[in-house]
Structures are given as C-alpha cells and as structure tokens.
C-alpha positions in Angstrom: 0.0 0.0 0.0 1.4 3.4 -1.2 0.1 6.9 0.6 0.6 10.0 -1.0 -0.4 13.6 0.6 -0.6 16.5 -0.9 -1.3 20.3 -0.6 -4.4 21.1 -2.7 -7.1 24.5 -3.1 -10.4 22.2 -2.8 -11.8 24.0 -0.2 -15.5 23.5 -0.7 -17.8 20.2 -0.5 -18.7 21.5 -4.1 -14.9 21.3 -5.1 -14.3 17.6 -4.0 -17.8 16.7 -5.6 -16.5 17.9 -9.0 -13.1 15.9 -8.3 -14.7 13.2 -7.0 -15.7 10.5 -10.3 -11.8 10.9 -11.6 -10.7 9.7 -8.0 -13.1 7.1 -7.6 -13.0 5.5 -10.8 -9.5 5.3 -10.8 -8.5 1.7 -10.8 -5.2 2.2 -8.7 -7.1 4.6 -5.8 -8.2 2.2 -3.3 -9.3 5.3 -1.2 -9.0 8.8 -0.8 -10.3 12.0 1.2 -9.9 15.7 1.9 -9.8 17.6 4.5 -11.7 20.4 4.6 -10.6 21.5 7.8 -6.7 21.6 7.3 -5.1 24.8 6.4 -3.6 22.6 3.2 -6.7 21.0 2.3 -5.0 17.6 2.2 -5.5 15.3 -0.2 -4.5 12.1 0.9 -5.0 8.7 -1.5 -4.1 4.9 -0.4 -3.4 3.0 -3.7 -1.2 0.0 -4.4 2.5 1.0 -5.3 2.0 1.5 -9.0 0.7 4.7 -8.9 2.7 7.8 -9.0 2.5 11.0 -7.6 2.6 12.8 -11.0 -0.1 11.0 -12.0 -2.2 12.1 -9.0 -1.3 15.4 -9.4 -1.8 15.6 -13.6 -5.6 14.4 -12.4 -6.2 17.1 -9.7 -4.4 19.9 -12.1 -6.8 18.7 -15.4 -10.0 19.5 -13.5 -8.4 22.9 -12.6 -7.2 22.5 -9.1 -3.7 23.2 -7.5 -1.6 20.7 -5.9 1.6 20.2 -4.8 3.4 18.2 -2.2 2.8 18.4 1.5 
C-alpha cells in the first residue's frame, strides 16, 4: 500500500464533488479524502505502489485544481 499527501485549493464540498468520479474511478485509488478542515486542504490517497504522484497530481491539475506536495 502506497500513501501519497498532498497540498491542494479544494476548499469546498462543491470542489471535492466535482473531483470526485476521476478519484473514484481510478482503478489504482483504493481510497482517498480531503480535509476540509486543514489549512492545506490535504489530499490524501491509499493505492497500491504503482501509482505515481505525477499521475495524481496531472488528475487534480486537469479539472483545474492546485496541488503540490505536503
């Protein structure tokens, strides 16, 4: 199991709704949430060690959303 965090500006239960389908259908994502109520907005995703960071961030960034690492 591989755990990536990062920094992100979803800061709204709207913004993680429209984020939402490209995490969940993601075949690597085993899970994922963020928090609202962190500073960073933390994204935090379990998956299984063939995903990669870049590819979690090219995700988040195409939808219009910043990230970066925590």
């Amino acid at each position: 199991m591989k755990l990536i965090i990062l920094r992100t500006d979803i800061k709204t239960k709207k913004k993680v709704k429209k984020i939402k389908p490209f995490l969940n259908e993601h075949p690597i994502i085993t899970n994922w949430s963020i928090d609202l109520e962190d500073i960073d907005n933390v994204l935090r995703i379990e998956a299984n060690e063939s995903l990669h960071e870049e590819e979690v961030k090219h995700i988040v960034q195409k939808e219009g959303f910043y990230c970066e690492n925590l």
